[in-house]
N, C-alpha and C positions, 0 to 999 in steps of 0.2 A: 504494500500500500504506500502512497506517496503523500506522507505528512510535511505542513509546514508547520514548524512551530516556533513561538516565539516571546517573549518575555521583556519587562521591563529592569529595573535595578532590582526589585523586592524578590522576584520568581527568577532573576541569573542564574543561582546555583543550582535549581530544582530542572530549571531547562534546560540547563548543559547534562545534567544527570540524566533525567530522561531522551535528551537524543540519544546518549551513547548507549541507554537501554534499548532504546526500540531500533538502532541502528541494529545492534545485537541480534535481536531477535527477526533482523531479513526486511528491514521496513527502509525506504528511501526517503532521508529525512532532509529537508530542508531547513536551515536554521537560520532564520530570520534578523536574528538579536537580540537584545544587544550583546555585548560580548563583554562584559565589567558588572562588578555591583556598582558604578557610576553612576549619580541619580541619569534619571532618564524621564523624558516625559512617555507614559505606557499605549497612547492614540498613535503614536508614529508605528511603533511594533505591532499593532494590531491593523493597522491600513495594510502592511505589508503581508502579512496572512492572509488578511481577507482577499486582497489583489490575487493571488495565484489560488485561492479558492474559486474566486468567480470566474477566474481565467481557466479552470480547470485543470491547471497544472500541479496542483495538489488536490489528491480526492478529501481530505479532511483538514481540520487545523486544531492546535493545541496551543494558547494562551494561559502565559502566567504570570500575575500580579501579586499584590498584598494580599488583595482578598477575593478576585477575580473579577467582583463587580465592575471596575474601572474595563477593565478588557470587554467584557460583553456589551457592556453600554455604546465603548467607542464601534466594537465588530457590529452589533447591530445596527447600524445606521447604516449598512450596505447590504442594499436590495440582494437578496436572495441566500443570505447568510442569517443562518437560524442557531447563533452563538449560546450557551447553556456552560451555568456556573455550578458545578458538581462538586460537593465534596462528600457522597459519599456511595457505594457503590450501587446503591437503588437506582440513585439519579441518574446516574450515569446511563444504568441499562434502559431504564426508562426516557432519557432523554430523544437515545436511539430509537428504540421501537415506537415510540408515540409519537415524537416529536422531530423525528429524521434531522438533530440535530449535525451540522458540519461544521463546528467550531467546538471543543471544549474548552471551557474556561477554567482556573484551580487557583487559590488563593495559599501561596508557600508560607502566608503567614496565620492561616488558619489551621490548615492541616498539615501533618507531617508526613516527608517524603515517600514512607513505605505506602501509605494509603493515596497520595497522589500517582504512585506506580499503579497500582490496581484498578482503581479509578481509570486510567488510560486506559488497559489492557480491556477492559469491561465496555469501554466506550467501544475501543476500536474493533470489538470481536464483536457486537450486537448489531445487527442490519434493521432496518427499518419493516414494521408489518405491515404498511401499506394500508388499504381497505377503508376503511372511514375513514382512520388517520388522515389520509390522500386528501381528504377533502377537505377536513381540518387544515390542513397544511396549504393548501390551496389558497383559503381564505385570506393569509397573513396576505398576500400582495395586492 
């Protein structure tokens, strides 16, 4: 699968950790930035996610801030990105199947790394159910 993902100063160290996870496990990651716990403002990192989402050049995207809100709020404001701030593994899977989301979002100063790992893997392994949802989904535009 071809992830873009990408982080401000607060989510640096959790984003660098999970590329080199999911690099690991056979997935084509794109890594966005930043590249420092250097403040950063977290709207520039999440425009560049969301671009190669709607470009199609990554099927998914993973965003990580303080608390993840900041990243969902800026990804959502670009048509056709349906961004979802998980911190725990329900949400995640349900994000998926309900809500076909294509952005996850994780807040490194919410939750702790091991449960941000799983959280991904849950997101990335759940396919959408389709069926009403479809039409639900529909709606948003």
């Amino acid at each position: 699968m071809k992830i873009a993902i990408g982080a401000d100063h607060a989510g640096f160290e959790y984003k660098s950790l999970l590329a080199a996870f999911l690099k690991a496990k056979g997935h084509d990651v794109t890594d966005c930035g930043t590249d420092s716990a250097e403040q950063v403002d977290y709207p520039v990192y999440a425009e560049k996610v969301c671009r190669l989402v709607e470009d199609a050049a990554a099927d998914t995207g993973i965003l990580i801030c303080g608390t993840g809100i900041g990243m969902s709020m800026a990804a959502n404001r670009h048509k056709g990105i349906r961004a979802a701030v998980c911190g725990d593994v329900k949400s995640a899977e349900f994000t998926r199947l309900h809500n076909d989301a294509n952005i996850l979002c994780m807040g490194a100063r919410i939750i702790p790394y091991d449960l941000a790992q799983k959280i991904a893997e849950i997101y990335l392994s759940t396919d959408f159910l389709g069926g009403k949802h479809q039409k639900r989904i529909e709606l948003f535009s």
